[in-house]
C-alpha positions, -999 to +999 in steps of 0.1 A: -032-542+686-063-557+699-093-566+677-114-530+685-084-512+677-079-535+645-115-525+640-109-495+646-076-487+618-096-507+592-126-482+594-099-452+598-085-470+566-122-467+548-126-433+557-092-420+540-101-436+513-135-423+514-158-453+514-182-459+538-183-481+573-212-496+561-212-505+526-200-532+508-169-530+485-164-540+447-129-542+464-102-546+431-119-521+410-123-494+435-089-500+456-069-496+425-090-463+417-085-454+453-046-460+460-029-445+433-002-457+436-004-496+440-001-522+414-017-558+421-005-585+400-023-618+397+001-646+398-001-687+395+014-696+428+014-725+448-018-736+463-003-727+501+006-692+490-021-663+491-001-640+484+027-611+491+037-575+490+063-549+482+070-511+486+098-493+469+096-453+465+061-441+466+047-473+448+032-501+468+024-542+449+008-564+461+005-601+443-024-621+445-028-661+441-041-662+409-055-695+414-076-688+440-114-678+447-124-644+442-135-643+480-099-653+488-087-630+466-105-601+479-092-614+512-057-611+506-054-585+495-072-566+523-047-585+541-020-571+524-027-540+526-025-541+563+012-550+554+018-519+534+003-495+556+006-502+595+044-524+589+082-515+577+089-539+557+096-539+525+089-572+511+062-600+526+052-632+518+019-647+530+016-680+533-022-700+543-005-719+572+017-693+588-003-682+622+021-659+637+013-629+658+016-603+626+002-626+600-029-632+625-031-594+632-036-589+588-061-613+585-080-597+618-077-562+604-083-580+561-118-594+580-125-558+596-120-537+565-141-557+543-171-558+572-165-532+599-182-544+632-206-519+636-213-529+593-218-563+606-242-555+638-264-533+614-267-559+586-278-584+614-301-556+631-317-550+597-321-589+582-336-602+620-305-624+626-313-637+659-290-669+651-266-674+618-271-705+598-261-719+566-288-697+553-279-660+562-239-664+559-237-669+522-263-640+523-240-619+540-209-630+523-224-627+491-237-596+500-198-582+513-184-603+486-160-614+514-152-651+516-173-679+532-142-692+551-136-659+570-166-647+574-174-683+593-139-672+613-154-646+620-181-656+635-169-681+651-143-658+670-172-638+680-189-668+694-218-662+668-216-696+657-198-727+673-167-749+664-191-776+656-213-751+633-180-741+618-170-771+607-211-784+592-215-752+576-174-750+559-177-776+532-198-772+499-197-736+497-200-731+458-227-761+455-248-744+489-248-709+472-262-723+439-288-740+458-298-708+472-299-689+439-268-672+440-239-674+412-210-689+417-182-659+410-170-655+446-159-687+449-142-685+414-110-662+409-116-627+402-090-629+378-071-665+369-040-661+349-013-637+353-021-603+347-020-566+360-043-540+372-035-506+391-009-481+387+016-502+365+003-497+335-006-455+342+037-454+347+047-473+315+022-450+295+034-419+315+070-424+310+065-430+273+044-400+264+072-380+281+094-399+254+113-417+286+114-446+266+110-462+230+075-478+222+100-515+223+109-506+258+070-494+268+061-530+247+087-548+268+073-536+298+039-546+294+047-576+283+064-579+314+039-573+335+014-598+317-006-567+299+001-581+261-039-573+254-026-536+254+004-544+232-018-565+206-046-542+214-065-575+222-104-569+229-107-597+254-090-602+285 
């Protein structure tokens, strides 16, 4: 696929899941309420590893670097998705470095769904972005909650900034955003240990209130899945 008709699935993607082309997304709490039936897990990988996917049955996971920013995050598992819905297979790991065809396609369509062109064109239209700087990217990224390096990519593959600008305006991000009054949690993980959030935890309770399994089993598989907050009925994550 080329990038319009990349641009043109993630927006087709938006609207069957009824969000709109042109708003920003508070993407793990609303995906999760959204897809039904995925499951993300946040996991402490290796620094190189963003993250991966599966599908079995109905159900779709996808696992998420834990130790990565919230921006990446957010960006991962956009990419993901593109995995799970538009590709066959049934297990995929994504890895920062790999820039083959499909992985380059995932990240195209990841940068697409989070800003939609036209999204992008408006938001330029209506802040009187005749050339981006420093400036109005982290407005914009803070703004899409998507993260400062590809939304630089971005631009940069739409010729809206330069190889040279890239690289000035790539380093510094959390310290830059500070400076310009913003808070630092996009460039901090979302969520930093392992844990679980989506349809997992909807199954366990399901099966046992059908009494599927023994409260020890439903226990077993929380703990499992890194929920022991709802075993201990911990108040704090």
């Amino acid at each position: 696929m080329n990038q319009y008709q990349l641009n043109e699935k993630a927006m087709e993607f938006r609207s069957e899941i009824d969000i709109s082309h042109f708003d920003p997304i508070d993407f793990f709490p609303l995906i999760t309420h959204k897809i039904k039936d995925l499951t993300i897990v946040f996991l402490d990988m290796d620094s190189d590893i963003s993250g991966a996917c599966c599908k079995f049955d109905s159900q779709k996971i996808i696992f998420i670097n834990s130790n990565h920013s919230k921006g990446r995050q957010t960006f991962t598992a956009a990419h993901e998705i593109y995995h799970l819905s538009c590709e066959d297979e049934q297990f995929t790991i994504c890895n920062l470095n790999n820039a083959d065809e499909i992985e380059r396609t995932a990240d195209a369509f990841a940068s697409f769904l989070l800003i939609p062109t036209p999204a992008l064109y408006k938001y330029k239209k209506e802040n009187n972005i005749e050339k981006w700087n420093l400036d109005n990217i982290i407005e914009c990224e803070q703004y899409y909650q998507i993260s400062h390096e590809a939304l630089l990519f971005r631009l940069k593959n739409a010729g809206d900034i330069s190889n040279d600008e890239y690289d000035e305006y790539k380093p510094n991000v959390k310290q830059n955003a500070l400076r310009r009054g913003y808070d630092t949690s996009l460039y901090e993980p979302y969520i930093s240990k392992n844990y679980t959030i989506g349809n997992y935890a909807r199954l366990v309770g399901e099966v046992f209130e059908k009494d599927l399994i023994s409260k020890a089993r439903k226990d077993e598989y929380l703990l499992d899945a890194f929920l022991s907050d709802l075993v201990y009925d911990m108040e704090d994550l």
